[in-house]
Backbone bond lengths (Angstrom), bond angles and torsions (degrees), N, CA, C in turn:
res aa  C-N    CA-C-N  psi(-1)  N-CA   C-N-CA  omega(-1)  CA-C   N-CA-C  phi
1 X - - - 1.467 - - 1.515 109.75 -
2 X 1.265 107.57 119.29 1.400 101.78 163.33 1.708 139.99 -59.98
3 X 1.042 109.01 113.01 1.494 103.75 175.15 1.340 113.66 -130.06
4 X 1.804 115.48 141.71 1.463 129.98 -156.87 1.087 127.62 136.04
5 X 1.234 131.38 -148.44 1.439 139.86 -176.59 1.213 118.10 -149.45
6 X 1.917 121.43 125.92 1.668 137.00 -142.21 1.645 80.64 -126.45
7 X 1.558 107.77 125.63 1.580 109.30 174.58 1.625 105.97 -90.37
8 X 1.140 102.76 88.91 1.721 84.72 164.29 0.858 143.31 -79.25
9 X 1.721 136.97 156.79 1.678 122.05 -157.79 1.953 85.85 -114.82
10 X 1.285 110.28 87.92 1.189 123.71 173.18 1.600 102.63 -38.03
11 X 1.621 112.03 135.31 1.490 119.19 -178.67 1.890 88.88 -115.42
12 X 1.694 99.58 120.59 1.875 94.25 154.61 0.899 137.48 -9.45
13 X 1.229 121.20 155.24 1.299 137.44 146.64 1.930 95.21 73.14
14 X 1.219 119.77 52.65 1.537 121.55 -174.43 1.764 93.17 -164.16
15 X 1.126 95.73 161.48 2.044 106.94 179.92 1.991 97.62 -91.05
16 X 0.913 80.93 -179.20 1.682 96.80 -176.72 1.621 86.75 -97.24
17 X 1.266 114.82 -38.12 1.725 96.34 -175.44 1.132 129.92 -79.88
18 X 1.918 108.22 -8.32 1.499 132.80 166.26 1.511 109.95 -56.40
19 X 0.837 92.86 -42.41 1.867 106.98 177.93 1.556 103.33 -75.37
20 X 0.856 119.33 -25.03 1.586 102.84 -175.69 1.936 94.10 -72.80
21 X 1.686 98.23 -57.09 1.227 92.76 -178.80 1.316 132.67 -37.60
22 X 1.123 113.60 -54.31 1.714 129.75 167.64 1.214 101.77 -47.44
23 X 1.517 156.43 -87.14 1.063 149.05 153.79 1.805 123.80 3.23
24 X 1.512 111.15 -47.78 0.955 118.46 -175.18 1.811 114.06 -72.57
25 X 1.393 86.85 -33.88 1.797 93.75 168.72 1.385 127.35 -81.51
26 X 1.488 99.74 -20.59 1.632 96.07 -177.10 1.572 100.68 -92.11
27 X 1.171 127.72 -9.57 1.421 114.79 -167.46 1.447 100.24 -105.00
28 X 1.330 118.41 -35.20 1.410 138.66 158.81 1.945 108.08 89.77
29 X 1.316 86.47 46.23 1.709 105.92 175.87 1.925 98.31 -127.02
30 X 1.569 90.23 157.17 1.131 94.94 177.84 1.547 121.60 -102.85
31 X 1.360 101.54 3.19 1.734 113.27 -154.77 1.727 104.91 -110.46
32 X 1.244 118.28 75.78 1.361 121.96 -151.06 1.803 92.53 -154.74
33 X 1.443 105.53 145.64 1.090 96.04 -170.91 2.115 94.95 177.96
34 X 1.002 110.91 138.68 1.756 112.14 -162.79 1.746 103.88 -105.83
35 X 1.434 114.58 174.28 1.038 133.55 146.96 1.323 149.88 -123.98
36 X 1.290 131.75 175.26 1.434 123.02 -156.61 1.897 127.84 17.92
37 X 1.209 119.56 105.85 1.303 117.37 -134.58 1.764 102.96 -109.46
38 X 1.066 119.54 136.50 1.107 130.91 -145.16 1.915 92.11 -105.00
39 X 1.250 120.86 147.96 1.884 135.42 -176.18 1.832 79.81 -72.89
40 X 1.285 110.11 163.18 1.457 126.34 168.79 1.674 103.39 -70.45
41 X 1.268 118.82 -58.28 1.249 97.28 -172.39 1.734 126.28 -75.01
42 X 1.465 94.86 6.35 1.506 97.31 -179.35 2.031 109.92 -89.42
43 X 1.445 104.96 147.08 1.773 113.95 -177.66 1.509 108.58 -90.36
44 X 1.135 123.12 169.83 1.594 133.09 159.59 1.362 122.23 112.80
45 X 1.503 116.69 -143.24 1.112 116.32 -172.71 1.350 117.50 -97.57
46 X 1.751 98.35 148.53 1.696 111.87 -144.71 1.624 101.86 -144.21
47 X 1.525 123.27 68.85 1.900 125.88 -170.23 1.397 83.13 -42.08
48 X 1.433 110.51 130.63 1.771 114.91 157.79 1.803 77.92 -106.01
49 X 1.598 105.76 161.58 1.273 116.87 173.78 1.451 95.73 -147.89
50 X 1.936 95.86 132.60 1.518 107.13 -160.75 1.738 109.05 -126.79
51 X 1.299 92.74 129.31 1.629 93.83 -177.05 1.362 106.78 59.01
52 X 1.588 102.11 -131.68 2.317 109.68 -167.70 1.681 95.76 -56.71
53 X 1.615 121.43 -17.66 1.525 109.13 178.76 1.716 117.26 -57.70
54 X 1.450 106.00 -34.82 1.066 110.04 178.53 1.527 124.72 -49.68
55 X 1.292 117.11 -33.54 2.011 130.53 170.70 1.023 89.48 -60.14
56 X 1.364 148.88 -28.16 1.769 128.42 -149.76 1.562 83.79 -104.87
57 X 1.594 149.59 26.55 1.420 108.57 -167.32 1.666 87.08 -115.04
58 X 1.726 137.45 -3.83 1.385 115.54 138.72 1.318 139.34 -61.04
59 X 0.914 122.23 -10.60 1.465 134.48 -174.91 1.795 104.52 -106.76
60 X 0.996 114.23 -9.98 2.126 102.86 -176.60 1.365 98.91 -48.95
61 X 1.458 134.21 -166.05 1.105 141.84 155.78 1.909 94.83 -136.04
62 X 1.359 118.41 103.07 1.083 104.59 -174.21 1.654 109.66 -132.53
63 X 1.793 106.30 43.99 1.060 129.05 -161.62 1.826 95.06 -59.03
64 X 1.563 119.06 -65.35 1.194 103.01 -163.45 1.720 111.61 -106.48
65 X 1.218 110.36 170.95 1.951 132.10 -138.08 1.294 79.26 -145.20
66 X 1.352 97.35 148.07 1.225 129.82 152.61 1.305 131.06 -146.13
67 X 1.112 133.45 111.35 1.724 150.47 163.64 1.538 136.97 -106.47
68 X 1.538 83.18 147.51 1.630 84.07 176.69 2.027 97.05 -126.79
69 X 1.347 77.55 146.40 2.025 102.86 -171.04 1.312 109.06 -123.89
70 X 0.959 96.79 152.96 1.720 112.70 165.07 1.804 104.31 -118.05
71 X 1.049 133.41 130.72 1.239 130.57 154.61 1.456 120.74 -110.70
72 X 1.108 116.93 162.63 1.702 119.36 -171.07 1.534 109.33 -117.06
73 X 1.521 145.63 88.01 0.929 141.89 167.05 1.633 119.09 -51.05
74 X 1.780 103.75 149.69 1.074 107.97 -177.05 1.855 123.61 85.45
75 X 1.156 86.20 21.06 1.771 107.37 -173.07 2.251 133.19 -159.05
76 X 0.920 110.78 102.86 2.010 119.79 -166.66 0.900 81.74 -101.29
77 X 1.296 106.80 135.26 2.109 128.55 169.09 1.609 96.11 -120.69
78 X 1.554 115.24 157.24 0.796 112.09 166.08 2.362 124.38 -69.18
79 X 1.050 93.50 -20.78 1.324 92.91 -176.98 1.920 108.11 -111.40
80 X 1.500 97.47 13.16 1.648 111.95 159.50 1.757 102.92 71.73
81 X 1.384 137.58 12.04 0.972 160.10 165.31 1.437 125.88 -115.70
82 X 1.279 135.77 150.90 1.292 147.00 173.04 1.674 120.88 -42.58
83 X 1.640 97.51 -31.70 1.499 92.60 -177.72 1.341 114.98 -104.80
84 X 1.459 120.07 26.03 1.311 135.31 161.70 1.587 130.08 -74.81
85 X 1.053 143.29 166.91 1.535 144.22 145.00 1.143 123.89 -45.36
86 X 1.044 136.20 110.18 1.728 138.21 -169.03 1.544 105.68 -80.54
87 X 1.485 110.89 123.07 1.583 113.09 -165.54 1.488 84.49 -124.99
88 X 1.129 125.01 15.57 1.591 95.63 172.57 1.850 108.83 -170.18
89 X 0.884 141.11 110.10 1.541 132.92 -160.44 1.861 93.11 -115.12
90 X 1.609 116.23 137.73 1.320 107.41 151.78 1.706 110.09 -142.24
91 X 1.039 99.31 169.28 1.372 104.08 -177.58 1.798 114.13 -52.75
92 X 0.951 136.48 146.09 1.626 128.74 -159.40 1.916 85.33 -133.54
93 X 1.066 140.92 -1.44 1.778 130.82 -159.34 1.453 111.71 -67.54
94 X 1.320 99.48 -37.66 1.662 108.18 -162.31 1.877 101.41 -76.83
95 X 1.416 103.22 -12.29 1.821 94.82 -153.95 1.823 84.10 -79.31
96 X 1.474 100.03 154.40 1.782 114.65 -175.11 1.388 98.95 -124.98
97 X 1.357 118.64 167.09 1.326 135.51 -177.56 1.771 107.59 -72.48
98 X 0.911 111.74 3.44 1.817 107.45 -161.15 1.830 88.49 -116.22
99 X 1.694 108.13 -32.18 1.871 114.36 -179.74 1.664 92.36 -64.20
100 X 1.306 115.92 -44.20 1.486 107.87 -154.38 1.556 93.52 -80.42
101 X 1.063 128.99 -45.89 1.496 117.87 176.23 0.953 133.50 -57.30
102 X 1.079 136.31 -22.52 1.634 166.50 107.16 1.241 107.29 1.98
103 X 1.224 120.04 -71.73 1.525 120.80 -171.90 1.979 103.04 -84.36
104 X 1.525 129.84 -28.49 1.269 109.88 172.84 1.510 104.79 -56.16
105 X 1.164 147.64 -42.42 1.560 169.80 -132.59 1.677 78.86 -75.53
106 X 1.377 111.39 -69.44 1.505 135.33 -166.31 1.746 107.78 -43.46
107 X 1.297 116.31 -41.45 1.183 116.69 143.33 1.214 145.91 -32.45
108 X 1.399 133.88 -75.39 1.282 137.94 -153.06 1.236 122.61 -81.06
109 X 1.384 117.83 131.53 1.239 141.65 -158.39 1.228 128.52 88.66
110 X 1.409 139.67 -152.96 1.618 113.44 -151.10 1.573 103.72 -103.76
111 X 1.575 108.31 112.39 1.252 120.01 165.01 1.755 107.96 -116.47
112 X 1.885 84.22 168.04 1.333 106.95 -176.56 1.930 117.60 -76.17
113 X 0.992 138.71 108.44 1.564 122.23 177.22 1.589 114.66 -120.59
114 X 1.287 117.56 140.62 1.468 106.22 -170.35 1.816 103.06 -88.09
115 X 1.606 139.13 140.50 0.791 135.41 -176.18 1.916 109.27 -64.75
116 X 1.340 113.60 160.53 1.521 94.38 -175.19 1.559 114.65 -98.85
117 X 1.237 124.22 162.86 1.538 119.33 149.19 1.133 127.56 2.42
118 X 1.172 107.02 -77.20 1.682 131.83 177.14 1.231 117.94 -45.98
119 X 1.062 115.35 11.33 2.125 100.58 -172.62 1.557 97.41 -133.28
120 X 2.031 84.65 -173.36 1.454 89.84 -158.99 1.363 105.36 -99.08
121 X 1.015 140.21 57.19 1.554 169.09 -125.68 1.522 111.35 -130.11
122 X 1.278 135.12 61.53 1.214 132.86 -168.94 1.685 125.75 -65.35
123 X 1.213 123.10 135.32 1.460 146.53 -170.87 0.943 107.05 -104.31
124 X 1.911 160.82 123.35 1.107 133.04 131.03 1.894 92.98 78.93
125 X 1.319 115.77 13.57 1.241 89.46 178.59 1.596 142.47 115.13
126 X 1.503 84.48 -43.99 1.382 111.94 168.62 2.128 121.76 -112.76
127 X 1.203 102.34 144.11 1.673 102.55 -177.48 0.748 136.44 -72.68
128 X 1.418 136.79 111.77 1.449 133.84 -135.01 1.975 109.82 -45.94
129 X 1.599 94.34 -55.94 1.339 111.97 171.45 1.746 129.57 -14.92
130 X 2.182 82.01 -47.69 1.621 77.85 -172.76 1.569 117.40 -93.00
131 X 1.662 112.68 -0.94 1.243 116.57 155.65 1.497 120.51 -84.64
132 X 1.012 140.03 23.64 1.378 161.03 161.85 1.328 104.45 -85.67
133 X 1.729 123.22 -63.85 1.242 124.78 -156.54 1.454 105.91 -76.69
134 X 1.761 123.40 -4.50 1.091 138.12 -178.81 1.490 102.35 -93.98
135 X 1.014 138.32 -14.98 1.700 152.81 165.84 1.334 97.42 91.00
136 X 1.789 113.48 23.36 1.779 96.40 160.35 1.551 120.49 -97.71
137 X 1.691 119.16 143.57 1.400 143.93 163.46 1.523 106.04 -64.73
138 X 1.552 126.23 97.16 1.979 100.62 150.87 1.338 87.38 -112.83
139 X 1.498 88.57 172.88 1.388 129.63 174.99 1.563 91.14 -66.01
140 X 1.667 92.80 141.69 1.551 104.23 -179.62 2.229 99.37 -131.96
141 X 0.778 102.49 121.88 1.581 115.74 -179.66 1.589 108.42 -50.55
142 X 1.607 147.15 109.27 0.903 118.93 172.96 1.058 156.55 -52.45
143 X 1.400 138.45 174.28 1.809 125.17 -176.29 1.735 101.67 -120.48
144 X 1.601 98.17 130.12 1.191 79.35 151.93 1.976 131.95 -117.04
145 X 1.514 116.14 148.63 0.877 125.12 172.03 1.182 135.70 -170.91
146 X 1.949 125.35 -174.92 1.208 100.28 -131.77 1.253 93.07 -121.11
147 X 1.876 136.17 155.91 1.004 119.84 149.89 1.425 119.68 -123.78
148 X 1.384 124.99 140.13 0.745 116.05 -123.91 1.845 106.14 -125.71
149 X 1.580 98.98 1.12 1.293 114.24 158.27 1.599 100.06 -155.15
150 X 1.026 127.32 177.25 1.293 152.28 163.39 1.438 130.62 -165.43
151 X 1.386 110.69 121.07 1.950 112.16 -166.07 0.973 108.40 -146.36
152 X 1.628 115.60 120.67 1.428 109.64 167.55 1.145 114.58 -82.89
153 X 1.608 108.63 139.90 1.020 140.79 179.59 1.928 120.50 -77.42
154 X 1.338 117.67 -49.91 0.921 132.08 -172.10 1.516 123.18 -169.67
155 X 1.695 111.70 127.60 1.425 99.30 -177.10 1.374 94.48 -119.98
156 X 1.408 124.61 129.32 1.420 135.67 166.33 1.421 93.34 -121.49
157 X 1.291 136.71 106.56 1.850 150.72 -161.56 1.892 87.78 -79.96
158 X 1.554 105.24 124.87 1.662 137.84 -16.59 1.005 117.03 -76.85
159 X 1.179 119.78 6.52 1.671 114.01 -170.54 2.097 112.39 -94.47
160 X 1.400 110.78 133.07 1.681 106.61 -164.14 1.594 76.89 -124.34
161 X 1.564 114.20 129.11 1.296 114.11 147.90 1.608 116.95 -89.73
162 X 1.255 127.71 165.75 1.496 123.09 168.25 1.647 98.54 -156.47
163 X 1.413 101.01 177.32 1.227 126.36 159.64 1.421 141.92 -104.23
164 X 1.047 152.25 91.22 1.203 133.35 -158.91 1.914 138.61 -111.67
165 X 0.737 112.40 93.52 1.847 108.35 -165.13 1.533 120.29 -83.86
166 X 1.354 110.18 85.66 1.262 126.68 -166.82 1.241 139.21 -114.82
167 X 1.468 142.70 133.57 1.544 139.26 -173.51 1.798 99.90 -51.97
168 X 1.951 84.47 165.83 1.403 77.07 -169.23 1.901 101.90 -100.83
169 X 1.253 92.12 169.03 1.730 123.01 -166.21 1.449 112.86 74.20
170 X 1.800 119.46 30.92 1.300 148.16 134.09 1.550 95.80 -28.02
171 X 1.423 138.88 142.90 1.175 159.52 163.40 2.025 104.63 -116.70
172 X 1.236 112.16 96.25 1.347 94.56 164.86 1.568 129.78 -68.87
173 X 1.207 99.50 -25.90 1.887 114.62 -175.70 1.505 84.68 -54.81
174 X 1.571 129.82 -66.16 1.370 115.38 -160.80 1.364 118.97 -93.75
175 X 1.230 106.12 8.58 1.700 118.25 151.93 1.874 106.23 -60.53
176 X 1.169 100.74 -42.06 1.476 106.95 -160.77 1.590 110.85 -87.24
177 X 1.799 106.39 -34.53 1.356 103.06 166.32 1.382 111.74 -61.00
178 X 0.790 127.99 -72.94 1.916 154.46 -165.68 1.992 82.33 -38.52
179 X 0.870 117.22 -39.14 1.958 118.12 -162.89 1.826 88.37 -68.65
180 X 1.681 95.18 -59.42 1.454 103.65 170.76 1.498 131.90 -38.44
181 X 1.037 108.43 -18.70 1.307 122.23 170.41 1.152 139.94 -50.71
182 X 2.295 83.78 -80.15 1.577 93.28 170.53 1.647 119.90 -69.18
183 X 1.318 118.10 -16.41 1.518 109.27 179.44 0.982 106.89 -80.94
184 X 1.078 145.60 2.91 1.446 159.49 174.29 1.640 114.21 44.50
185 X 1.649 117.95 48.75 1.542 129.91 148.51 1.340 106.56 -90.81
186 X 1.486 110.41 -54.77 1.455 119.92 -145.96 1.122 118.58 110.54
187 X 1.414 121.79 151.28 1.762 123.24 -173.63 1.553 84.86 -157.24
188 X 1.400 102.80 153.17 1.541 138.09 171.56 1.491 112.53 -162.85
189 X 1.505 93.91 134.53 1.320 116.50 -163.56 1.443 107.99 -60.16
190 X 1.398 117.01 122.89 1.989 115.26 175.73 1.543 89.27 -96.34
191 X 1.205 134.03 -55.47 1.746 129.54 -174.79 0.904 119.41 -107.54
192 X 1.864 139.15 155.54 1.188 146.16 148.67 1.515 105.97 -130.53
193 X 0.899 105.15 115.61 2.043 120.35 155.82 1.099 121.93 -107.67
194 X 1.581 136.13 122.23 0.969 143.19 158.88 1.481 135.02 -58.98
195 X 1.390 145.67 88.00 1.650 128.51 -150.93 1.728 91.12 -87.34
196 X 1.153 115.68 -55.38 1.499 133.04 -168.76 1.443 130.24 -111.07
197 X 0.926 127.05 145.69 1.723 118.11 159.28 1.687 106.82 -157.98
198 X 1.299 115.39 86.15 1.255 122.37 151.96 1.570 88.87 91.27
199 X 1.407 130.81 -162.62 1.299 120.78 -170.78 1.603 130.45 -45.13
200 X 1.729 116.03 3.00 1.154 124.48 -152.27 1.502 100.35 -140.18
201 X 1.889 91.80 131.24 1.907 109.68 -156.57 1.454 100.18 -121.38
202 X 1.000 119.59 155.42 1.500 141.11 165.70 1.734 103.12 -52.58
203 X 1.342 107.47 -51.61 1.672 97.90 177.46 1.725 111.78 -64.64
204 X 1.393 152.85 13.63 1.133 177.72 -179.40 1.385 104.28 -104.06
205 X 1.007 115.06 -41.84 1.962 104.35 -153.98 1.280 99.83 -101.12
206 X 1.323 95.58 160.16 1.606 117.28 -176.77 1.484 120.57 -131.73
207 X 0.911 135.75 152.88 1.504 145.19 174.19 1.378 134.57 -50.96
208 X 1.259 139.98 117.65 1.659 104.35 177.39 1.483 128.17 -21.83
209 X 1.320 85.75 -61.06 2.121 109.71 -174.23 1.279 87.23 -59.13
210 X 1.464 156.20 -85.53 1.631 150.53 -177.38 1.865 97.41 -19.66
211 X 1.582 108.94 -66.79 1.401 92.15 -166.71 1.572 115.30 -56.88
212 X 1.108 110.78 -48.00 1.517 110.40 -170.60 1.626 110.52 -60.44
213 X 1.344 120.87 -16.27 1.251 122.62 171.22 1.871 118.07 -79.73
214 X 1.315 107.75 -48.13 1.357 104.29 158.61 1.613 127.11 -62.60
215 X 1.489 107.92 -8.74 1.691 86.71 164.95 1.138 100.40 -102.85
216 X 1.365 159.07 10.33 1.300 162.67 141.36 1.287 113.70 -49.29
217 X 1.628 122.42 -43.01 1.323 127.27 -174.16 1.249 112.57 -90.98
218 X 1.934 106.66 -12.22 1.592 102.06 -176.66 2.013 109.14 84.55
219 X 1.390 117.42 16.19 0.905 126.35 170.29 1.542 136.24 -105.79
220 X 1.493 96.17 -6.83 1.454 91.75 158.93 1.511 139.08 -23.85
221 X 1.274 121.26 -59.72 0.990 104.40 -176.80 1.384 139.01 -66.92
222 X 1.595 117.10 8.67 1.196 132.50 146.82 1.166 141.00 -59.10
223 X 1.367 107.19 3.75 1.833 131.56 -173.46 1.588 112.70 -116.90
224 X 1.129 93.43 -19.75 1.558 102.96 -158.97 1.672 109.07 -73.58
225 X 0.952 140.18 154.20 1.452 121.77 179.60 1.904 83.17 -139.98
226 X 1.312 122.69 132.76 1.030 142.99 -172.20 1.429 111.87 -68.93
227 X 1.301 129.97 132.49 1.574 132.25 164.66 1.822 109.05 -36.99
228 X 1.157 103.19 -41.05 2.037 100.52 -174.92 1.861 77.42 -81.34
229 X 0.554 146.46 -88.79 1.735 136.69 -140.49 2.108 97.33 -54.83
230 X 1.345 104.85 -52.16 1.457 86.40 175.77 1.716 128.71 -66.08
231 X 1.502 109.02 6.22 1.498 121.20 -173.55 1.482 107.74 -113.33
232 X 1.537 107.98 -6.19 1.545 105.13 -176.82 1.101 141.16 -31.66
233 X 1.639 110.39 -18.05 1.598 118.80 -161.89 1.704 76.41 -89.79
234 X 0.664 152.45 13.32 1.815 140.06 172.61 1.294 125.23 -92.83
235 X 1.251 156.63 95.34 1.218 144.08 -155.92 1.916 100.59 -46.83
236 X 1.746 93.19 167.20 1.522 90.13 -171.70 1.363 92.39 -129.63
237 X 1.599 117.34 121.14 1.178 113.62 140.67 1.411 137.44 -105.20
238 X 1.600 107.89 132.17 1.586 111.17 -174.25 1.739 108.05 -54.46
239 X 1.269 104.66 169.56 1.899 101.35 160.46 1.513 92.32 -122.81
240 X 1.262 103.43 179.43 1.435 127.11 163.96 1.372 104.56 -97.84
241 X 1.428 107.49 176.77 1.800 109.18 -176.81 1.798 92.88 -75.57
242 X 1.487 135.69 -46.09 1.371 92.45 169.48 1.324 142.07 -86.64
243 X 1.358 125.06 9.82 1.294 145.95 164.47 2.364 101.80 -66.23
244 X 1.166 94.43 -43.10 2.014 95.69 164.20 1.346 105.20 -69.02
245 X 0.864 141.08 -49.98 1.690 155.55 -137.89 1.838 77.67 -69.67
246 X 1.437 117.35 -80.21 1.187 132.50 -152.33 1.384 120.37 -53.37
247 X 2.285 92.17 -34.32 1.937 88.80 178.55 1.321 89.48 -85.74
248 X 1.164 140.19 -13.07 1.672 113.18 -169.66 1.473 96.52 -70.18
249 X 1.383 133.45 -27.99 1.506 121.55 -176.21 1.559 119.19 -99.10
250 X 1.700 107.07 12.34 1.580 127.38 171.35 1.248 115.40 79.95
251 X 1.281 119.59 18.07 1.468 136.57 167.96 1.363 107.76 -83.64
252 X 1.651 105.40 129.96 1.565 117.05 164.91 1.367 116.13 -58.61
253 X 1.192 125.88 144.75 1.655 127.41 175.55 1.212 121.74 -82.89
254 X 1.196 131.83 176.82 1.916 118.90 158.23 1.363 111.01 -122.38
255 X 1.122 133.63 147.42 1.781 128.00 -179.39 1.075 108.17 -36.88
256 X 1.606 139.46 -7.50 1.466 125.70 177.78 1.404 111.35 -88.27
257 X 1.210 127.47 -16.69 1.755 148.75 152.53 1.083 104.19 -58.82
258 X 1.111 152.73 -7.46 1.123 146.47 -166.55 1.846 117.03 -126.66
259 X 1.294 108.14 161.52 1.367 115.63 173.27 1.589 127.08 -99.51
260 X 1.425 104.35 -18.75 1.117 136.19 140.86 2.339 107.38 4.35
261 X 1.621 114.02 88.65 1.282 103.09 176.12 1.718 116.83 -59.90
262 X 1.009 89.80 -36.03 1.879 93.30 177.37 1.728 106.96 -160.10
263 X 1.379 101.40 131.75 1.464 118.19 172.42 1.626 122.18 -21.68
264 X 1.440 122.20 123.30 1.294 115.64 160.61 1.509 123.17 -20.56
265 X 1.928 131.66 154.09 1.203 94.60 168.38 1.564 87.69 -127.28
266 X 1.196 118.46 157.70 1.133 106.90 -145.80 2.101 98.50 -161.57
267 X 1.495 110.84 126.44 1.546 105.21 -170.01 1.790 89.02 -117.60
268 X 1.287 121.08 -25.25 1.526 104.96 161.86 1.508 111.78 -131.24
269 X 1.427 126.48 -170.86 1.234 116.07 -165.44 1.877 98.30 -76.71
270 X 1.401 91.90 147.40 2.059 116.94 -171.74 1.305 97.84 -98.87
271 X 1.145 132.69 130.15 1.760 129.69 139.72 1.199 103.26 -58.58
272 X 1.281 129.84 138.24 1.171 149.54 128.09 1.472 146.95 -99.23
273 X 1.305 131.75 151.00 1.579 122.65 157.75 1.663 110.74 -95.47
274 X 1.659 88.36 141.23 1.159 100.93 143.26 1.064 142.77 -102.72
275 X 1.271 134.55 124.59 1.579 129.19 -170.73 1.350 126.22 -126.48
276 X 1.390 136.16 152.83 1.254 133.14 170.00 1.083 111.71 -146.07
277 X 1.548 118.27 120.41 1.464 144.09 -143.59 1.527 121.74 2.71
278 X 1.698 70.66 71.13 2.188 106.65 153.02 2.244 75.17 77.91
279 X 0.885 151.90 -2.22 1.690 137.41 170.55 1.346 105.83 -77.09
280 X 1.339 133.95 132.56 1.403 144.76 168.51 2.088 98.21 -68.78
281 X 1.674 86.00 109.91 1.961 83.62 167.50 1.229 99.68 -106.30
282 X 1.192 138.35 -0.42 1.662 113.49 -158.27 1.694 99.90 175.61
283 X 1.294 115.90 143.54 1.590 117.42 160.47 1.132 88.66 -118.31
284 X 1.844 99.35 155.85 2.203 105.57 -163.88 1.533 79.49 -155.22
285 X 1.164 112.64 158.84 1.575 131.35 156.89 1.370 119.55 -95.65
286 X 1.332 126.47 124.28 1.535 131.12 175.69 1.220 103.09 -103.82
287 X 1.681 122.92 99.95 0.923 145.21 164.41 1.874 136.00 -89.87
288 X 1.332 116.38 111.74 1.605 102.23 -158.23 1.806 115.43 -46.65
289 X 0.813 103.83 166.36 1.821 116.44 162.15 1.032 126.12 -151.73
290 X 1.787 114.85 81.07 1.262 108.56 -169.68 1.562 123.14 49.31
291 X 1.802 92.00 -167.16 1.462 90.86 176.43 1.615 129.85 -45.30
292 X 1.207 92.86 -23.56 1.826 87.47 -168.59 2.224 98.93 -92.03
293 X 1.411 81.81 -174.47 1.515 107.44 171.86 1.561 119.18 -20.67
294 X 0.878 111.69 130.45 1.530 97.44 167.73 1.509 113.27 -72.42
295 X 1.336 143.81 159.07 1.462 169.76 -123.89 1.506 104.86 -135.72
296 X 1.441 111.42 89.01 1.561 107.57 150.13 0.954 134.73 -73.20
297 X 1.591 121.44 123.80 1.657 126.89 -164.08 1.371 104.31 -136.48
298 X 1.335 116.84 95.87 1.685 123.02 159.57 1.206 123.37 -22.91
299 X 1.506 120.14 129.57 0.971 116.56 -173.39 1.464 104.16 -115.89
300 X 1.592 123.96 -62.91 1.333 141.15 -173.20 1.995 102.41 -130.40
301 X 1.356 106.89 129.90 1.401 126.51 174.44 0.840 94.74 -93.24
302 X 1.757 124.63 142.03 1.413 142.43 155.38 1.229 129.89 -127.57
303 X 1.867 98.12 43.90 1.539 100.57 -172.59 1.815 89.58 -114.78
């Protein structure tokens, strides 16, 4: 049985949950389910998380993103992208390669952006999106966050490619409006590609048609990237065979269960792994206690 996380290189014009589906048929499990979720018309990378992968998708660290865009100057959609309603057209001739660099500059580092209409951003309950498709405006609270590079890539007038390396719940659509702004045409996003998101790269991912071909060949497990490798940013402590004994019966361990050369050190509670030879058994919190030891406390089993 497979268990872990399958990078898919999301193809347009499909949902992020379309892909789960597809996934769900080719692998032929039902327990599958993704993260950080990509617009239909946007490409790239897409964590599917399969079977015991699925426990690891609170714990990822999948703070920073990376993309590459195309935007189209001289054009406002209502959903701040290409496949929107165009609410606003201006002339784009005069803008130069040195204005647009200028204003990516204006970007980077931690700004405020309001999330848009268009997303899955709940209000009262409901997703922003589907009060959009009803032609209502609310007020949306701002976000803050960070980006943490920005480079243009290429200007062929109206079209600006860039790059962007950004915290997550980053909105590029209103990266691209808000750019639209200060140059004062307007921009809406024509592309989004995903290269990265948090431990997981574009050189990793594979295709639907790729996946369904590796379980044909019996090669799956060459795709798979393991719950301990997608949790890496966590310190790892080994157990001993009775340090396993205890999580298999959901009992916390004590550093003497463990292989552990010296105790976490730790001033608030730590995620951790537990592992036994290099297998993810358990994420635990190492929390201080006074003078003594710090306190292993189970969090998620992955046996």
């Amino acid at each position: 049985m497979i268990n872990g996380f399958v990078v898919i290189d999301k193809p347009a014009g499909i949902t992020s949950h379309d892909v789960v589906s597809r996934v769900r048929r080719i692998l032929g499990t039902r327990k599958v389910g993704h993260t950080g979720t990509l617009d239909p018309f946007a490409t790239g990378v897409l964590p599917v998380a399969v079977n015991e992968g699925t426990k690891a998708i609170p714990f990822l660290d999948e703070g920073i993103k990376c993309y590459e865009a195309v935007m189209q100057l001289g054009v406002a959609t209502d959903t701040l992208d290409m496949t929107g309603t165009v609410v606003r057209e201006a002339d784009w001739r005069a803008v130069t390669r040195e204005q647009i660099e200028s204003v990516l500059r204006q970007f980077i580092g931690r700004i405020s952006q309001i999330p848009p209409m268009y997303s899955a951003i709940k209000q009262d309950g409901q997703p922003l999106y589907k009060l959009a498709r009803k032609g209502q405006v609310v007020e949306r609270a701002a976000r803050e966050i960070e980006i943490h590079s920005l480079e243009l890539l290429s200007f062929a007038a109206p079209l600006v490619r860039f790059r962007v390396v950004c915290s997550r719940g980053t909105y590029v659509r209103t990266l691209a409006d808000d750019m639209g702004e200060i140059l004062g045409c307007g921009c809406a996003l024509k592309e989004l590609r995903r290269l990265a998101s948090g431990p997981f790269n574009l050189s990793s991912a594979v295709t639907l048609e790729g996946l369904e071909e590796a379980v044909r060949l019996g090669t799956i497990g060459d795709l798979v990237v393991s719950p301990s490798a997608a949790l890496s940013h966590l310190p790892d402590i080994p157990l001993n065979d009775t340090g396993l004994d205890l999580v298999r019966h959901g009992r916390s361990p004590g550093w003497d269960d463990t292989e552990a050369g010296a105790p976490v050190v730790c001033d608030g509670e730590t995620l951790v792994r537990l592992t036994r030879n290099a297998t993810l058994i358990a994420v635990a919190g190492c929390s201080p206690c006074g003078d003594e030891l710090p306190r292993i406390i189970l969090k998620r089993v992955f046996m």
